[in-house]
N, CA, C and O atoms as a DFTB+ gen file, in Angstrom:
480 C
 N C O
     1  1      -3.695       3.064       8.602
     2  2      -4.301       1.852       9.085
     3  2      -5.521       1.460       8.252
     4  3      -5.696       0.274       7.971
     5  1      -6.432       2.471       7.818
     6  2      -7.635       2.162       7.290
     7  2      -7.263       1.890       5.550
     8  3      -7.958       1.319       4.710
     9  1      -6.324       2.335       5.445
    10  2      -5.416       2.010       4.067
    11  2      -5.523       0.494       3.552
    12  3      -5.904      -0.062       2.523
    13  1      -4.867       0.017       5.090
    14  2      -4.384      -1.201       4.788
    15  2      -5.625      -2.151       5.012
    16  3      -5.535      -3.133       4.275
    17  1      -6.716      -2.162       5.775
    18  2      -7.451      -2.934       6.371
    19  2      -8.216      -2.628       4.100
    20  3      -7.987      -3.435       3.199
    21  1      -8.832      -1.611       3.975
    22  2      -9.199      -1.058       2.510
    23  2      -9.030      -2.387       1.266
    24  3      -9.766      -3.100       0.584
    25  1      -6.979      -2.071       1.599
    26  2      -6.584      -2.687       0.160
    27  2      -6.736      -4.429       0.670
    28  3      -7.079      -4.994      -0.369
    29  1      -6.646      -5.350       1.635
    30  2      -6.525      -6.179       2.352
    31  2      -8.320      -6.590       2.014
    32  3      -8.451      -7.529       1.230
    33  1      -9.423      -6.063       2.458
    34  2     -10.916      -6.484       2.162
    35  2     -11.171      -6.405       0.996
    36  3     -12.065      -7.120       0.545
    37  1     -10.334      -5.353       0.007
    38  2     -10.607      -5.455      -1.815
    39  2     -10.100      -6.616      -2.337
    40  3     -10.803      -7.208      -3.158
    41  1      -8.519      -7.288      -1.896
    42  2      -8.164      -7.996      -2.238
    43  2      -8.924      -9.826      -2.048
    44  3      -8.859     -10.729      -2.882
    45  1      -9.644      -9.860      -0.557
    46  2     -10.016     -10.686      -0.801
    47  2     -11.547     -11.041      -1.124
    48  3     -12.159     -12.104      -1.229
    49  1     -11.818      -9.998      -1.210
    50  2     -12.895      -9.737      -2.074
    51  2     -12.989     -10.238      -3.135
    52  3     -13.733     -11.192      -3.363
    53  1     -11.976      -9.478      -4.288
    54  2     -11.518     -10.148      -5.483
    55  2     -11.581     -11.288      -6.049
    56  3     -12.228     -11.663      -7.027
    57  1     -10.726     -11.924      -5.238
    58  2     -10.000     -13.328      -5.021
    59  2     -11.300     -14.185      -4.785
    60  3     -11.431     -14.921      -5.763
    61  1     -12.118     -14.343      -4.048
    62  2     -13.315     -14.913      -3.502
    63  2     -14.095     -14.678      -4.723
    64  3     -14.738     -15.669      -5.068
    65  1     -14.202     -13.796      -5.365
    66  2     -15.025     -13.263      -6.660
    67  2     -14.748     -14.019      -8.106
    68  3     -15.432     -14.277      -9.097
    69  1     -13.489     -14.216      -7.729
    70  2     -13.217     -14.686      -8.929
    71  2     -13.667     -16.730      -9.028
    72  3     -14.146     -17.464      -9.892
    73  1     -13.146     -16.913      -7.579
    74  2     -13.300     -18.517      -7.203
    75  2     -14.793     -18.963      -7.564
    76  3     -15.090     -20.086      -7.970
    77  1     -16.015     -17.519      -7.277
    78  2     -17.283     -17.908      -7.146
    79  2     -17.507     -17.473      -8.622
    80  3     -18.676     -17.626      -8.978
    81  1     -16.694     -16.981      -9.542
    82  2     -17.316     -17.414     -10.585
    83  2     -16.708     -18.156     -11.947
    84  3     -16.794     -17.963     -13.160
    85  1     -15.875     -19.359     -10.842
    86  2     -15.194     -20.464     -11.528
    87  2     -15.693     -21.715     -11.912
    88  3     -15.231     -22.590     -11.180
    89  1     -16.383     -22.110     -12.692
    90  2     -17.240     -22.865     -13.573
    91  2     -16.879     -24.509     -12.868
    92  3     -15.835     -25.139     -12.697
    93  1     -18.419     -24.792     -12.569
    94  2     -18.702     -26.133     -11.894
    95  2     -17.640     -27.116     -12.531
    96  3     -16.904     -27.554     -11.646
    97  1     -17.343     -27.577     -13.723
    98  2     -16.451     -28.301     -14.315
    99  2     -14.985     -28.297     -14.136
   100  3     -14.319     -29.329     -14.049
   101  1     -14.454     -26.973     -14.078
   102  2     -13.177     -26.702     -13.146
   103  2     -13.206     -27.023     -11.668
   104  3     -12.352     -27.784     -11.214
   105  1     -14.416     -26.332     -10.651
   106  2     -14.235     -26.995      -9.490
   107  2     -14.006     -28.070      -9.119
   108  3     -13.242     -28.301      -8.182
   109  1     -14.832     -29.247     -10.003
   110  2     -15.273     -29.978      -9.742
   111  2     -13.827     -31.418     -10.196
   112  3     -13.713     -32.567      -9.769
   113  1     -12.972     -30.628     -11.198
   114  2     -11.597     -31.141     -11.630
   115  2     -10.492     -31.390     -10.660
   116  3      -9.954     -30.502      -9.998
   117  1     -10.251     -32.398     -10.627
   118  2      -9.225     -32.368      -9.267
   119  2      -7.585     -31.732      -9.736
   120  3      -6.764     -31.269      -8.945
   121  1      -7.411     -31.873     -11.266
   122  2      -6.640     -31.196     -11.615
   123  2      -6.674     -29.469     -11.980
   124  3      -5.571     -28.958     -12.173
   125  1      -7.604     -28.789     -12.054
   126  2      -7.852     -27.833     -12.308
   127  2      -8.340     -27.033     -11.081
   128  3      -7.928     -25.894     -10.866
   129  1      -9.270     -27.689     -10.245
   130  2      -9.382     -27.194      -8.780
   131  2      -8.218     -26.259      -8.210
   132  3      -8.146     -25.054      -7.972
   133  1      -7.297     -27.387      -8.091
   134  2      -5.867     -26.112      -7.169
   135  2      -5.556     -25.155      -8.096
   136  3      -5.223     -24.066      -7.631
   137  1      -5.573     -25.247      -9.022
   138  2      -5.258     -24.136     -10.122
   139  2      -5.673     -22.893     -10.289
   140  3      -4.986     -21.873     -10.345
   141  1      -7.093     -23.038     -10.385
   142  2      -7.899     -21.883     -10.061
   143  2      -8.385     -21.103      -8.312
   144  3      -9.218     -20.211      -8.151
   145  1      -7.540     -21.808      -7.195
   146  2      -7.285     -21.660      -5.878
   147  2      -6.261     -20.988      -6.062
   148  3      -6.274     -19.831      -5.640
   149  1      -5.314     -21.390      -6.600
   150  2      -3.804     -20.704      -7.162
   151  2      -3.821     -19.494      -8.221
   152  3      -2.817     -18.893      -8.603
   153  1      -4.784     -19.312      -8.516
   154  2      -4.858     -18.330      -9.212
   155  2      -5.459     -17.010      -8.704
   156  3      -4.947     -15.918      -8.952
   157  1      -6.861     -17.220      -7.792
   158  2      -7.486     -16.607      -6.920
   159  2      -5.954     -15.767      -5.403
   160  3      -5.646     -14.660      -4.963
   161  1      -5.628     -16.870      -5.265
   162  2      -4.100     -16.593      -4.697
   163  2      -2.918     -15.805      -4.958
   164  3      -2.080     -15.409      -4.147
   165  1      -2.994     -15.563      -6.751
   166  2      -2.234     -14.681      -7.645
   167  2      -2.494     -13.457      -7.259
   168  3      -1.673     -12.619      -6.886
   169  1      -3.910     -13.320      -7.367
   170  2      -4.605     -12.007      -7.481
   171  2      -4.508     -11.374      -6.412
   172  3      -4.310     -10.159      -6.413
   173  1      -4.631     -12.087      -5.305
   174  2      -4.466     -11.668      -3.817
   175  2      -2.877     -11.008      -3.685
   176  3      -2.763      -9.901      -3.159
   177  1      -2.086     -11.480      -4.009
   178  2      -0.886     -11.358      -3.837
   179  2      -0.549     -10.246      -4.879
   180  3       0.419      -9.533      -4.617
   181  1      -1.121     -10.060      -5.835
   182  2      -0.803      -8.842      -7.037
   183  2      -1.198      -7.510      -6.253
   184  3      -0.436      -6.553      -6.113
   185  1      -2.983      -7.618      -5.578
   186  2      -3.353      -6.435      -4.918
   187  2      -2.891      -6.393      -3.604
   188  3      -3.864      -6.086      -2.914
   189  1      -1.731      -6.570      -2.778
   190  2      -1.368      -6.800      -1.614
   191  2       0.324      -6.019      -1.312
   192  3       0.971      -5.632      -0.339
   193  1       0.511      -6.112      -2.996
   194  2       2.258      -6.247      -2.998
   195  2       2.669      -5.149      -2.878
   196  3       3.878      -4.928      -2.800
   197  1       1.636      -4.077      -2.827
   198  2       2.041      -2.623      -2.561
   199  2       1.840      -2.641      -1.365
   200  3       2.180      -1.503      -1.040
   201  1       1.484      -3.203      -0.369
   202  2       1.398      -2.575       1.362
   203  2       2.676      -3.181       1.780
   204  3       3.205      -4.266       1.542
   205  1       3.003      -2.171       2.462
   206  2       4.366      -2.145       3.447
   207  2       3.840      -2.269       4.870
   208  3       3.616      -1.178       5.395
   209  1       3.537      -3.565       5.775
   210  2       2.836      -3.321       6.869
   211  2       3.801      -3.549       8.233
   212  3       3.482      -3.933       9.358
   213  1       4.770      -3.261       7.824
   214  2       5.933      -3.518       8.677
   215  2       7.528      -4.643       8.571
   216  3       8.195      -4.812       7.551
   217  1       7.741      -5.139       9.674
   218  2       8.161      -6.487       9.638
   219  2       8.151      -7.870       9.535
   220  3       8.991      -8.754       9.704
   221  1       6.270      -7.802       9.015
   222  2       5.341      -8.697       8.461
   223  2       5.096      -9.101       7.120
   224  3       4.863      -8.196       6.318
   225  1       5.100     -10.015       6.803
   226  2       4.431      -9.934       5.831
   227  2       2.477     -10.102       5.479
   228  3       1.729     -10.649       6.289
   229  1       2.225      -9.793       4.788
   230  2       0.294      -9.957       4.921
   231  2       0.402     -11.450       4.298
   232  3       0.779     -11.803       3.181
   233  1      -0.105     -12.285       5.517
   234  2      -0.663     -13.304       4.859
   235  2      -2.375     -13.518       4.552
   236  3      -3.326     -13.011       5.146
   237  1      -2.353     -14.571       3.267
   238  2      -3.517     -14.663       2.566
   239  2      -3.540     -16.264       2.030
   240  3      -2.582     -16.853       1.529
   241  1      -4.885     -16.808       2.270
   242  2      -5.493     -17.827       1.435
   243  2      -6.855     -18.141       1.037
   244  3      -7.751     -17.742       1.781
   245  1      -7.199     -18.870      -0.140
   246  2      -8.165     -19.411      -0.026
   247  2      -8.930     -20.584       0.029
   248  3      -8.500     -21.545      -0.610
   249  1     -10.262     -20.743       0.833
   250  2     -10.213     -21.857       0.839
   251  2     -11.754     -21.987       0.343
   252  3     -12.550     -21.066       0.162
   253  1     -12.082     -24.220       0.071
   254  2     -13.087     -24.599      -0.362
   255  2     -13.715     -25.451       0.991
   256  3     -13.285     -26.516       1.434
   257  1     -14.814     -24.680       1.482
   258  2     -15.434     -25.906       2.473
   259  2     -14.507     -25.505       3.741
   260  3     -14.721     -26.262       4.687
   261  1     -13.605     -24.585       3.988
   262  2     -12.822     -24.657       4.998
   263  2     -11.664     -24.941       5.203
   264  3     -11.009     -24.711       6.220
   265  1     -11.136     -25.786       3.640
   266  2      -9.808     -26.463       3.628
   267  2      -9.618     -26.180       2.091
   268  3     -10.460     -25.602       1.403
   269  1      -8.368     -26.674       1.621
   270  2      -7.913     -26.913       0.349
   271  2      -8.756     -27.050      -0.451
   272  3      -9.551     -27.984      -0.346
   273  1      -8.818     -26.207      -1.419
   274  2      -9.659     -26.839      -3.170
   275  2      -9.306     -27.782      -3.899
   276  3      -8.580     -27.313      -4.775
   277  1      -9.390     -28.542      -3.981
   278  2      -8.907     -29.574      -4.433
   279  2      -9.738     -30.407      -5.338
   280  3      -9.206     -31.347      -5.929
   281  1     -10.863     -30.171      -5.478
   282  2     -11.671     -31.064      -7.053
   283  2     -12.414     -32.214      -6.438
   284  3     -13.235     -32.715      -7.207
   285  1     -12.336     -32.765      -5.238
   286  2     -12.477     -33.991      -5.015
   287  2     -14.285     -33.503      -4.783
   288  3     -15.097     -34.247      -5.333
   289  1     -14.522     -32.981      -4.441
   290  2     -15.790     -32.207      -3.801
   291  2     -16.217     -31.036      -4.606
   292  3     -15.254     -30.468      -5.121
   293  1     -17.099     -30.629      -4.808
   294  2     -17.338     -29.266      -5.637
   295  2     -17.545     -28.593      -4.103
   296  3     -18.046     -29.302      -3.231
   297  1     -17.162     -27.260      -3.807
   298  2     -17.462     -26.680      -2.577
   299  2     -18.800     -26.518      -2.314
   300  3     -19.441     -27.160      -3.145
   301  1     -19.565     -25.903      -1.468
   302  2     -20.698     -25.376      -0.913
   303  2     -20.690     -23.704      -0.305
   304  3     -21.590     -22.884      -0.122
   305  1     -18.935     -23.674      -0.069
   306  2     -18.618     -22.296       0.898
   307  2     -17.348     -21.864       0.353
   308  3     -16.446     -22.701       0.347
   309  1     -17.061     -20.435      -0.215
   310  2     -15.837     -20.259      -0.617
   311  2     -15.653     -19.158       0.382
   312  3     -16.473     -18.397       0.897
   313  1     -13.999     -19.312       0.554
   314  2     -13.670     -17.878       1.512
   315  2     -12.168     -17.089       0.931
   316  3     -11.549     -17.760       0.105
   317  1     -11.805     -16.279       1.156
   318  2     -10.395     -15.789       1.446
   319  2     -10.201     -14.955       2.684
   320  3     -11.139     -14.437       3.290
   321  1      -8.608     -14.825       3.119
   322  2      -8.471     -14.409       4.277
   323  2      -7.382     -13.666       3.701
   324  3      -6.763     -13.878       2.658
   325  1      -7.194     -12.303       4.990
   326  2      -5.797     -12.174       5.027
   327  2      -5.526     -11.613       6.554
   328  3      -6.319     -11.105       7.347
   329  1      -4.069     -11.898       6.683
   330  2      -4.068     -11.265       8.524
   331  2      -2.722     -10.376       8.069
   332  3      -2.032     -10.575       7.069
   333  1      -2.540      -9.302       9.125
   334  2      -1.496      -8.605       9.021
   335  2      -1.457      -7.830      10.309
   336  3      -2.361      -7.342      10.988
   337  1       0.203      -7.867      10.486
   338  2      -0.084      -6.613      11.567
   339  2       0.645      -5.203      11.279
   340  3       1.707      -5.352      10.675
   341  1       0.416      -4.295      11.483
   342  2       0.656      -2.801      11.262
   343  2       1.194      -2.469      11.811
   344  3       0.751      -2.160      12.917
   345  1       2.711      -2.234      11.483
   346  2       3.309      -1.348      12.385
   347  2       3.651       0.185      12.235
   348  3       4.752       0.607      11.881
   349  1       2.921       0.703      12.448
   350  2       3.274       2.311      12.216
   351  2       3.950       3.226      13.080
   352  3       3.552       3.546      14.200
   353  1       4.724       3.531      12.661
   354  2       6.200       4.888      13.078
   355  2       5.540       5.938      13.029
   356  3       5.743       6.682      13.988
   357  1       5.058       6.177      12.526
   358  2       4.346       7.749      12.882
   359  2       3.648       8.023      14.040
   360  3       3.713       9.096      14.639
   361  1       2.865       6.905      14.421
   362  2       1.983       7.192      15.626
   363  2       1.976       5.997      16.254
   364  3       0.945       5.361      16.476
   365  1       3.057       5.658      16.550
   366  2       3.709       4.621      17.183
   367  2       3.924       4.918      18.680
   368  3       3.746       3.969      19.443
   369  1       4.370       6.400      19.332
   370  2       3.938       7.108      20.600
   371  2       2.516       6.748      21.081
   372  3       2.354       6.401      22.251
   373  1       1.285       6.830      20.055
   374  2      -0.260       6.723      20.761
   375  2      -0.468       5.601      20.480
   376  3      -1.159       5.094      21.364
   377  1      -0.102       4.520      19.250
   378  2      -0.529       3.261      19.242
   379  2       0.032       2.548      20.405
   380  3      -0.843       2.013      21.085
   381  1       1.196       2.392      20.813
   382  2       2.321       1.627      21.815
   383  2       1.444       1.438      22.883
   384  3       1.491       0.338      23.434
   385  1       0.397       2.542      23.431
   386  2      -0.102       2.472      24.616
   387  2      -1.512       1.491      24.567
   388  3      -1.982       0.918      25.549
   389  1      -1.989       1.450      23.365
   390  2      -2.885       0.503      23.466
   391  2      -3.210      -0.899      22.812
   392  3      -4.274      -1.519      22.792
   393  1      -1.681      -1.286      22.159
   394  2      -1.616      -2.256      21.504
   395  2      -0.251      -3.550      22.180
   396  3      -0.155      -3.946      23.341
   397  1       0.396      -3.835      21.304
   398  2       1.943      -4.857      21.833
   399  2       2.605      -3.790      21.484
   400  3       2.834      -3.332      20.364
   401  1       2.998      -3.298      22.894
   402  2       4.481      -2.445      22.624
   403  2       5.420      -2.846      23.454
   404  3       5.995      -1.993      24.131
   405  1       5.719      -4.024      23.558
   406  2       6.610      -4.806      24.137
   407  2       7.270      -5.540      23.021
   408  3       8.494      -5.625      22.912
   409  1       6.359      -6.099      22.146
   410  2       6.872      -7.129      20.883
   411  2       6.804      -6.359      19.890
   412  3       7.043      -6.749      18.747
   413  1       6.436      -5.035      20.213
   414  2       6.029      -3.958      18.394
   415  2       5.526      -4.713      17.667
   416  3       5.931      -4.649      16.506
   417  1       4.543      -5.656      17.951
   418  2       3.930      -5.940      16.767
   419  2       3.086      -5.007      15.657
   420  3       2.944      -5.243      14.458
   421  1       2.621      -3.983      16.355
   422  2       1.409      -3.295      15.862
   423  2       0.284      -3.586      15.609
   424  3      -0.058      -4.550      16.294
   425  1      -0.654      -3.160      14.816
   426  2      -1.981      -3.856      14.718
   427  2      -2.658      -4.673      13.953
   428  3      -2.809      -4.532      12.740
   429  1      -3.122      -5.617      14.674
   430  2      -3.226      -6.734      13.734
   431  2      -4.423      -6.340      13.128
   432  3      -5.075      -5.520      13.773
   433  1      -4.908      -6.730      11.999
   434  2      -6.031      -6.344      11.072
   435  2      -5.938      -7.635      10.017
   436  3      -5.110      -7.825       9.127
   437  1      -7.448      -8.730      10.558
   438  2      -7.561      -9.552       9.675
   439  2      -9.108      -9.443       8.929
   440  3     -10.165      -9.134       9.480
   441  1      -8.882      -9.793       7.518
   442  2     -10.555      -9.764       6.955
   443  2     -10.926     -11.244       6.884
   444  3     -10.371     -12.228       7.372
   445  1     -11.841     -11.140       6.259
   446  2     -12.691     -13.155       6.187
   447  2     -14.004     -12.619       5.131
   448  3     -15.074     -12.069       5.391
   449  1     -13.422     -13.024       3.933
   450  2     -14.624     -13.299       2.746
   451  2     -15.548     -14.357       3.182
   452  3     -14.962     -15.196       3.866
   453  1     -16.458     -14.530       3.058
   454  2     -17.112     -15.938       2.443
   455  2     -18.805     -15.673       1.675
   456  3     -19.709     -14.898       1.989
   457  1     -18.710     -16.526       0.759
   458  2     -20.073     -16.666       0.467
   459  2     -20.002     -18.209      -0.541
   460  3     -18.994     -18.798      -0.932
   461  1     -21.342     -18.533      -0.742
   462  2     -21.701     -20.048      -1.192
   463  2     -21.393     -19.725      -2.488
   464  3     -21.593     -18.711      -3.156
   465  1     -20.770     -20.976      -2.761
   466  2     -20.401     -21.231      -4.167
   467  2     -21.927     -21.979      -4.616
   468  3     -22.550     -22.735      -3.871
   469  1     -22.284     -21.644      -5.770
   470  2     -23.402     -21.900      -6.675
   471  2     -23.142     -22.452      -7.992
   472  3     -24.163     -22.674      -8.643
   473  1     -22.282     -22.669      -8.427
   474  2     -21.807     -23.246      -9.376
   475  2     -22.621     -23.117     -11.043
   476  3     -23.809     -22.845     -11.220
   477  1     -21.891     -23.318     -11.805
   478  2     -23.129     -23.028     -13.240
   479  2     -22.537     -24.261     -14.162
   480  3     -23.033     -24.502     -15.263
């Protein structure tokens, strides 16, 4: 579990890291904006593709201001997310009792990057 929550906060860590140090002139590009959102998105998905978290898949995005990057705006707030839920067979006897063991979902484990974009 702490595996996954680990590779899931590195990843959007990353991803957020990379957005905040994506040059005012790209943000600020309405063509280049989604690009470098899409790319931040790559990365997420490169460090992610090794967790097996069940019958889920880990979802992930990022965003500018709360919504889409998109150029029209230079941001103020960058974030990434990811949610997932865990289903583990091994200790699936002690989890069942305190989680969805009706829907087996397992456990959900979401992170939330954010910090201000500063632009250069």
């Amino acid at each position: 579990m702490w595996w996954h929550y680990t590779v899931t906060l590195g990843a959007a860590q990353d991803a957020q890291l990379y957005l905040a140090q994506t040059p005012y002139s790209i943000m600020a590009d309405i063509m280049l904006a989604p690009a470098a959102a899409a790319a931040a998105n790559d990365i997420m998905t490169a460090e992610l593709v090794e967790l097996k978290p069940g019958d889920y898949p880990v979802y992930h995005g990022v965003y500018c201001d709360s919504g889409a990057c998109v150029g029209y705006t230079v941001p103020d707030t960058l974030q990434a997310w990811t949610q997932q839920a865990v289903q583990d067979p091994l200790y699936a006897a002690e989890t069942n009792n305190y989680f969805d063991a009706a829907n087996n979902l397992g456990i959900y484990i979401a992170t939330y990057v954010s910090q201000p974009y500063v632009g250069r």
